[in-house]
C-alpha positions as CSV (number, residue, x, y, z in Angstrom):
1,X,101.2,72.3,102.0
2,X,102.8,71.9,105.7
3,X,99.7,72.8,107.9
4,X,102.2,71.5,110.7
5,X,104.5,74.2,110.2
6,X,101.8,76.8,109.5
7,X,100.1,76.0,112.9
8,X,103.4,76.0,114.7
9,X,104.2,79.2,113.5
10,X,101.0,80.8,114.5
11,X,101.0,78.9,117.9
12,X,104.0,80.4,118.9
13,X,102.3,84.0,118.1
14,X,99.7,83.0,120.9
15,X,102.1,81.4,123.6
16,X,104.4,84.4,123.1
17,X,101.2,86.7,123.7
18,X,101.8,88.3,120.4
19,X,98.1,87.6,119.5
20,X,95.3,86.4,121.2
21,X,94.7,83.7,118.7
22,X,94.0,84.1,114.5
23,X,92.7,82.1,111.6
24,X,94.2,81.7,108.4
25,X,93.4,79.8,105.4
26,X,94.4,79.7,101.8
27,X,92.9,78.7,98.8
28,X,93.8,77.9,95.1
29,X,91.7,78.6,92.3
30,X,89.8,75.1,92.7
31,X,89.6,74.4,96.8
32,X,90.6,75.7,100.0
33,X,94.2,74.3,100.1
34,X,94.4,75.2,104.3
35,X,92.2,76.4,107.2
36,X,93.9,76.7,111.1
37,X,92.6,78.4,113.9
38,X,95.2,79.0,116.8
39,X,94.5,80.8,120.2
40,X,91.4,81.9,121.8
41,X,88.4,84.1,120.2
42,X,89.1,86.3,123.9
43,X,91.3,86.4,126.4
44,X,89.0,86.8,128.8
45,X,86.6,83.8,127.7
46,X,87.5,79.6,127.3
47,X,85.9,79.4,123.8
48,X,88.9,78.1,121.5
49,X,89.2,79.9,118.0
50,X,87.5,78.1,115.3
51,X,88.0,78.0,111.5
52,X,84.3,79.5,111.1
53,X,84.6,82.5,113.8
54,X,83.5,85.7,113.0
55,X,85.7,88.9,112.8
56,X,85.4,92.6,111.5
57,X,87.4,92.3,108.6
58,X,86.6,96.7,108.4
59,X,89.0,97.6,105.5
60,X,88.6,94.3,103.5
61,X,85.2,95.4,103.1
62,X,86.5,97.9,100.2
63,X,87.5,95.4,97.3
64,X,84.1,93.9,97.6
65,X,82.2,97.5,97.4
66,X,84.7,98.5,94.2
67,X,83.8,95.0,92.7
68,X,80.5,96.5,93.2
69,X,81.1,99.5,91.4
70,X,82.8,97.6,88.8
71,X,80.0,95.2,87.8
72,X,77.7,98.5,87.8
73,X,80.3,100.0,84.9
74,X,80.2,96.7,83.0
75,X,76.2,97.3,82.4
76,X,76.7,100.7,82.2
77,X,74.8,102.2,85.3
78,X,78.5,103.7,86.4
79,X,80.7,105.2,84.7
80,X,84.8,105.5,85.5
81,X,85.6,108.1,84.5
82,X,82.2,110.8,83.9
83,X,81.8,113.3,86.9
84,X,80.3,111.5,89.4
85,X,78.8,114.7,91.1
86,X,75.9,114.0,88.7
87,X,74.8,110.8,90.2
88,X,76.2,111.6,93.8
89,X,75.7,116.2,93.8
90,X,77.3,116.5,97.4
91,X,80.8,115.8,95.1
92,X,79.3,118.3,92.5
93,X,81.2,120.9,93.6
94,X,83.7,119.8,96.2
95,X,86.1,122.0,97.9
96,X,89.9,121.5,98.8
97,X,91.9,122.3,102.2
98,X,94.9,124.3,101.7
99,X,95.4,125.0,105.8
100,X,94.3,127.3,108.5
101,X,94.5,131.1,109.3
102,X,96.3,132.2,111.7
103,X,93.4,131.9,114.2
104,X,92.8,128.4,113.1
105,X,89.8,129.1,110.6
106,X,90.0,126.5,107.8
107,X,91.4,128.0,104.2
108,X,89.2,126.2,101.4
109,X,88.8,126.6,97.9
110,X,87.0,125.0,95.0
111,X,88.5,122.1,93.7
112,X,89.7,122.4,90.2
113,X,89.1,118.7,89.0
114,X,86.0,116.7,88.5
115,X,85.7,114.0,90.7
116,X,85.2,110.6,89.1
117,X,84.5,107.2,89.9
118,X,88.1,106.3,89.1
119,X,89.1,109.0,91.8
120,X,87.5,107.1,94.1
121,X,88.2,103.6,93.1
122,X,92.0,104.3,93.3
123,X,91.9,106.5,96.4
124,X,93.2,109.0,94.8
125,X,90.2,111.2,95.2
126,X,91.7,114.0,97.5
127,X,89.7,112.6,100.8
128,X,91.3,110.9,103.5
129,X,90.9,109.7,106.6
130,X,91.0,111.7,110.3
131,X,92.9,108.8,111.9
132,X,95.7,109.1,109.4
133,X,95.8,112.9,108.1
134,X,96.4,115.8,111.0
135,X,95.1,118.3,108.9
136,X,91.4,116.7,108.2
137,X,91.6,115.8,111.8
138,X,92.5,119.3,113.0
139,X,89.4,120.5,110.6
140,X,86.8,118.0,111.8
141,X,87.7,119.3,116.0
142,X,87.8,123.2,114.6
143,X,84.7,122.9,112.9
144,X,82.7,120.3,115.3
145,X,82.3,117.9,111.8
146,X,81.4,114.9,112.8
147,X,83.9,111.5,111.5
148,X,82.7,109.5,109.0
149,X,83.0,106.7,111.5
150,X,79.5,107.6,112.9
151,X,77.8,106.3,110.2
152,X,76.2,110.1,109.4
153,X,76.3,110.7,105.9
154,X,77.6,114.8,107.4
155,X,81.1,112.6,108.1
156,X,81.4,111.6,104.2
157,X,81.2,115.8,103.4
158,X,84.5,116.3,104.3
159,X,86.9,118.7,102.0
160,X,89.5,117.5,100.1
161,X,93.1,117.3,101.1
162,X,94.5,117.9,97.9
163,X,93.6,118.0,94.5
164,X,92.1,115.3,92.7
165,X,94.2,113.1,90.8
166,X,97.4,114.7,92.1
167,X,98.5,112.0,95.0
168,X,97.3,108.6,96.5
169,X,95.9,108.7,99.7
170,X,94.1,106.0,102.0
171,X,90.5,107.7,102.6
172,X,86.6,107.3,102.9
173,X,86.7,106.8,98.9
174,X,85.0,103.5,99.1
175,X,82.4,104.6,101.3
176,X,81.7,107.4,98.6
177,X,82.0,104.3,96.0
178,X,79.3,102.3,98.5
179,X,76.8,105.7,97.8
180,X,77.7,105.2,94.4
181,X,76.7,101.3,94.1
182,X,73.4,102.4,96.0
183,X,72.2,105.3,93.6
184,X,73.0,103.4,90.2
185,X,71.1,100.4,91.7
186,X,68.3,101.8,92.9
187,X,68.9,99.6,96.2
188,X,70.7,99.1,99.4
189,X,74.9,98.3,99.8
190,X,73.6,95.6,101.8
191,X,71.2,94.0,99.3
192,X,73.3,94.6,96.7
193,X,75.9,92.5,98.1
194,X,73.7,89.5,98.6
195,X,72.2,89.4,95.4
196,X,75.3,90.1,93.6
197,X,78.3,89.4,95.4
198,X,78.0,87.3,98.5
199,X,74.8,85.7,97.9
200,X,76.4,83.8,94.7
201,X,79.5,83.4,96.5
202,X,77.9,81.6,99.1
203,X,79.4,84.1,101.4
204,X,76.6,83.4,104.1
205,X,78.3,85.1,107.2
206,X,79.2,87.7,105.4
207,X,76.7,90.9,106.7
208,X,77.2,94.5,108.2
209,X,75.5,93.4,111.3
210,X,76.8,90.0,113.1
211,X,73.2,88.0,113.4
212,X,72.4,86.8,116.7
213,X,73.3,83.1,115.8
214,X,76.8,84.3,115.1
215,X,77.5,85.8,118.4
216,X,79.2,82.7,120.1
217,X,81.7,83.0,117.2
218,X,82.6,86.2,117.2
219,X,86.1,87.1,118.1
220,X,86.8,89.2,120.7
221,X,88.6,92.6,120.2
222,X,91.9,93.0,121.7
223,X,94.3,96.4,122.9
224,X,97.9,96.3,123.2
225,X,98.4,97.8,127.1
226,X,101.4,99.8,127.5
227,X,103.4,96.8,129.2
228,X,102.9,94.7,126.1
229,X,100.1,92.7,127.4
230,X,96.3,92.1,125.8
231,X,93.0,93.2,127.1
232,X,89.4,92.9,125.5
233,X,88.0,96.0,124.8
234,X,84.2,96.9,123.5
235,X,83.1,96.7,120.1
236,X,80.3,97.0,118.2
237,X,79.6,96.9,114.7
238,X,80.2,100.5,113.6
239,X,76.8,102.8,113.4
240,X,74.6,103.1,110.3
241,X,72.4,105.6,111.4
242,X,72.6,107.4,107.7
243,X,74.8,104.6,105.5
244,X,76.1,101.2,105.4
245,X,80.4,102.0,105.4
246,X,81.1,100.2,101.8
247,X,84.5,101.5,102.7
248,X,84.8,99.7,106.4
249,X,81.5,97.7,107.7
250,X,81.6,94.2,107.0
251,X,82.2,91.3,109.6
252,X,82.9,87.9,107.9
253,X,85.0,84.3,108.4
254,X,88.4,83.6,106.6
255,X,85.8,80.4,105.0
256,X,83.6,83.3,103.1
257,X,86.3,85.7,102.4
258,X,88.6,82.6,100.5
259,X,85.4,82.4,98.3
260,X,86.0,85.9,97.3
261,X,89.6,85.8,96.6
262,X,88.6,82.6,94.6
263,X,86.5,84.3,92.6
264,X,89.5,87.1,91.8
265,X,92.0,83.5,91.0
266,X,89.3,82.8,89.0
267,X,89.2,85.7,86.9
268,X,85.5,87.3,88.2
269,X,83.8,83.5,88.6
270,X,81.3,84.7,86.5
271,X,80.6,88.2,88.5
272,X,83.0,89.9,86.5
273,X,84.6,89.9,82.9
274,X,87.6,88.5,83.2
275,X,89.1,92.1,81.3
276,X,87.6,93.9,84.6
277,X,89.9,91.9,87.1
278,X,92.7,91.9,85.1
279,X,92.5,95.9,85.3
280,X,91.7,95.3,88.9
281,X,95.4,94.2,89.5
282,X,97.0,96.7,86.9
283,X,98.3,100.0,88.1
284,X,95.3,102.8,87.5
285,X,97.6,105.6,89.5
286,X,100.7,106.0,87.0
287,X,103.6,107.7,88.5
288,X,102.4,107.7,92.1
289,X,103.3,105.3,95.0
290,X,100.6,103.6,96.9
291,X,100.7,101.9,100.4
292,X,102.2,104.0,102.8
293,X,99.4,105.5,105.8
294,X,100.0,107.7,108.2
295,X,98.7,108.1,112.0
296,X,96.9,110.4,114.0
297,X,95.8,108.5,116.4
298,X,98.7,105.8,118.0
299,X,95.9,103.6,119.6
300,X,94.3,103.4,116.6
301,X,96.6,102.6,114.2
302,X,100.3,102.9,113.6
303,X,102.2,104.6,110.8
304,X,102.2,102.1,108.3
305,X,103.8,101.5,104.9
306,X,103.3,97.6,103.2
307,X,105.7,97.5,100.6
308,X,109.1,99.9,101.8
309,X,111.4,100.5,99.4
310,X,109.3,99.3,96.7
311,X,107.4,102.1,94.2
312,X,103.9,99.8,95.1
313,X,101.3,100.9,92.7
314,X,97.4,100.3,92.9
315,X,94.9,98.7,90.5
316,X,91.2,98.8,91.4
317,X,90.8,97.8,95.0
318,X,93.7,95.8,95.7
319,X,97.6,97.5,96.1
320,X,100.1,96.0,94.3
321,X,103.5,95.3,95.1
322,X,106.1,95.5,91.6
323,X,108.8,93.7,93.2
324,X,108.9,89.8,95.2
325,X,108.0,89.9,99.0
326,X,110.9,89.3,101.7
327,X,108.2,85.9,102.4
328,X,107.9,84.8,99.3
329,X,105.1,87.2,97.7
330,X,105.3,86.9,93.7
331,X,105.7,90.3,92.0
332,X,102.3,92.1,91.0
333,X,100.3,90.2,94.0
334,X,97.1,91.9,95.0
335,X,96.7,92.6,98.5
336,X,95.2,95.0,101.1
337,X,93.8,94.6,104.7
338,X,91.6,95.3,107.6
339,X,92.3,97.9,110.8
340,X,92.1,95.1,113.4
341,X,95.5,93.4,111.5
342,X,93.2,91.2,109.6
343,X,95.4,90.9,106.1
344,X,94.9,89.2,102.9
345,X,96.3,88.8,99.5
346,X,96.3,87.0,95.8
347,X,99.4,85.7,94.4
348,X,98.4,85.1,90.6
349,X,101.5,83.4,90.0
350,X,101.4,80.8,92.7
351,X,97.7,80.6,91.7
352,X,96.3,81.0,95.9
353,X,94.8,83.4,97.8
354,X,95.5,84.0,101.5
355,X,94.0,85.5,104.4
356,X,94.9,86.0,108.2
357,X,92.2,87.3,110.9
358,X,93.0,88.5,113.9
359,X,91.2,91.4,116.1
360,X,93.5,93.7,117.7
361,X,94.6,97.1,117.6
362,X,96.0,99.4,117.0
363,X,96.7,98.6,113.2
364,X,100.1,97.8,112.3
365,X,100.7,96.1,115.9
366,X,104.0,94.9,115.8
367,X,103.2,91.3,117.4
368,X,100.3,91.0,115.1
369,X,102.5,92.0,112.3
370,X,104.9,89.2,113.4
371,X,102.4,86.4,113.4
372,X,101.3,87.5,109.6
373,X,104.7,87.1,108.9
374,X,105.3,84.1,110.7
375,X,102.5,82.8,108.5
376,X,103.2,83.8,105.0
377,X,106.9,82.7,105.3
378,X,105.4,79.3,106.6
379,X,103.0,78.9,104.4
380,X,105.6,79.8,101.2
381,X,108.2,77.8,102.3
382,X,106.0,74.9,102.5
383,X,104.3,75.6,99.1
C-alpha cells in the first residue's frame, strides 16, 4: 500500500482548502494496513491532526446500534420481524402523514402496517428525517414538535411519511432501534455498547460524550462560507436530556472505528454469527433503491445520492452498492457515513475496510467529497 500517494492525495485537499485536515486509515481482516492524518484538527488552532483525534462520526453510530439489535435477535430478546409496538407501545399504533388542509392542519391517518424491527433496521420504517423530508419539517414548525435532534424522546413521536414497508427512506429508525436495544436489555445504549460492542473491541474512545482527557484531540468543526472558505463553528455533543441517539451520537477515532469494520471482515469476531453479517450485507429491501437523501436544510446537508445510476440496495445497517465503484469499490461493498463527511466502507472482496474523518458541513460538501475521493482512488490504485 502507497501511504506516499495516499498522503499526497489528501494533502492536496488541505493546501487547496478543500478540508481542514482528515484521517484515514484502512485495515484488512488481520491489522491496520494504513493510518495518515493530514491538516489541522481547526483552523483556528496550531494543533496538527493526529491519527488518534477524536471526531463525531454522527451517522456511523447506526451500524453499531443495528449490530446491537442484531445480537439481541440472536438470543432471542428481539425479534425481526414481530410488532415491535409491544416492546416499544409509542409504535403500537402509529399514524401516517398524507399532507395538509388547505389551512395547513396536518392530514393523518392510522397506519395500516405493523411496524417491525426489520422496518426499522432497513429504514424502511415510514419515518424520516426533518433535515431531509419538507413535509415532516413543515409538520414539526405547524405543530411546534420538537426534532429529534434535541435529545427529547417527544422528537422520536413523529408520524410516518408513508406506509411501512412501501419505500426506503433515511430516518430516526436507528434511534427507534437504540430504544429497542435499551428495553430488551434491561440497560442503557451506552452500557450496552461497552459491554457488548466497544468494550470487547477495544474501542476505548469510543463514547456519546467526549471525556475531558479527549478534548485536546478533538477536531474542530468546520462551515463552508459562501466565498468557499472555512470557519470553525460550535459544537457540542448532541443533547440527551430523554435518550442516547443510537441513530446519530457517537464520537470516536478512525483507530476504534477500523476495529469495528474488522470485526464485519471478520465475519462478527465472535459478537455475531457469522450467518447474521452475512445477512447484514444482503439486500433486506427487495425491489426498492436505497441511497439517495434529500435536503431541507442547504447548511446542513446537501442533496445527496452515493451510488447514481446504480439500483443500490440495503442489508442491515450498511448500503450496498450492486455494481463496481468509479474508484475501485468491488460490487456488493458495505458502506454508509457520518453528517460531518466522515465516510466509511467494507470491501469483502479486497478483504479491507476503510474509513475517512473529517468535520465539516454541510454533508455532501463538494471539497470534502473530493478529498474522499482523492483517497479511495489513491488508496485502490495502490492496493
Amino acid at each position: 500500500m502507497n501511504e506516499t500517494t495516499i498522503r499526497a492525495a489528501l494533502a492536496e485537499a488541505v493546501s487547496g482548502g478543500q478540508i481542514a485536515g482528515a484521517v484515514v486509515a484502512v485495515t484488512s481482516k488481520d491489522k491496520t494496513l494504513l493510518e495518515v492524518a493530514v491538516g489541522r484538527q481547526s483552523i483556528a488552532a496550531d494543533a496538527d491532526m493526529r491519527t488518534n483525534s477524536v471526531f463525531w462520526i454522527a451517522s456511523m453510530t447506526k451500524a453499531i446500534t443495528t449490530v446491537a439489535a442484531l445480537q439481541l435477535v440472536e438470543r432471542g430478546k428481539l425479534s425481526l420481524d414481530g410488532p415491535i409496538g409491544e416492546l416499544l407501545p409509542d409504535l403500537a399504533s402509529p399514524i401516517v402523514l398524507e399532507g395538509f388542509e388547505a389551512g395547513g392542519a396536518p392530514i393523518l391517518r392510522p397506519a395500516k402496517t405493523r411496524l417491525t424491527l426489520r422496518h426499522l433496521l432497513t429504514h424502511t420504517s415510514g419515518f424520516s428525517y426533518d433535515f431531509a423530508n419538507p413535509n415532516l419539517a413543515r409538520y414539526l414548525s405547524q405543530t411546534g414538535s420538537p426534532s429529534a435532534s434535541t435529545g427529547l424522546k417527544s422528537g422520536l413521536r413523529q408520524p410516518l411519511m408513508f406506509e411501512p414497508g412501501s419505500k426506503w427512506e433515511y430516518s430516526i429508525s436507528i434511534d427507534w432501534a437504540g430504544q429497542a436495544v435499551e428495553a430488551a436489555s434491561g440497560t442503557t445504549l451506552d452500557r450496552y455498547f461497552e459491554e457488548y460492542i466497544t468494550g470487547p473491541l477495544d474501542m476505548r474512545d469510543t463514547l456519546f460524550r467526549p471525556r475531558p482527557d479527549q478534548q485536546e484531540r478533538r477536531a474542530a468543526m468546520h462551515q463552508r462560507k459562501p466565498d468557499g472558505g472555512l470557519m470553525v463553528i460550535p459544537f457540542e455533543a448532541r443533547p440527551a436530556p430523554e435518550f442516547l441517539a443510537g441513530g446519530a451520537g457517537l464520537f470516536s477515532t478512525a483507530t476504534d472505528y477500523l476495529a469495528f469494520l474488522r470485526m464485519i471482515l471478520n465475519q462478527g469476531g465472535g459478537l455475531l454469527k457469522p450467518e447474521t453479517v452475512a445477512a447484514m450485507g444482503t439486500n433486506q429491501i427487495g425491489a426498492l433503491r436505497a441511497g439517495k437523501i434529500g435536503s431541507v436544510n442547504p447548511g446542513l446537508t446537501a442533496e445527496a445520492d452515493f451510488y447514481p445510476g446504480m439500483d443500490a440496495k440495503w442489508g442491515f445497517g450498511f448500503l450496498l452498492n450492486p455494481e463496481r465503484g468509479m474508484f475501485g469499490r468491488s460490487p456488493n461493498s458495505l458502506a454508509w457515513a457520518g453528517l460531518p463527511n466522515c465516510y466509511y466502507w467494507v470491501d469483502q472482496e479486497k478483504a479491507i475496510g476503510a474509513v475517512i474523518l473529517m468535520q465539516l458541513l454541510p454533508s455532501g460538501d463538494l471539497g470534502a467529497l473530493k478529498a474522499a475521493a482523492g483517497f479511495e482512488l489513491a488508496l485502490y490504485a495502490s492496493l
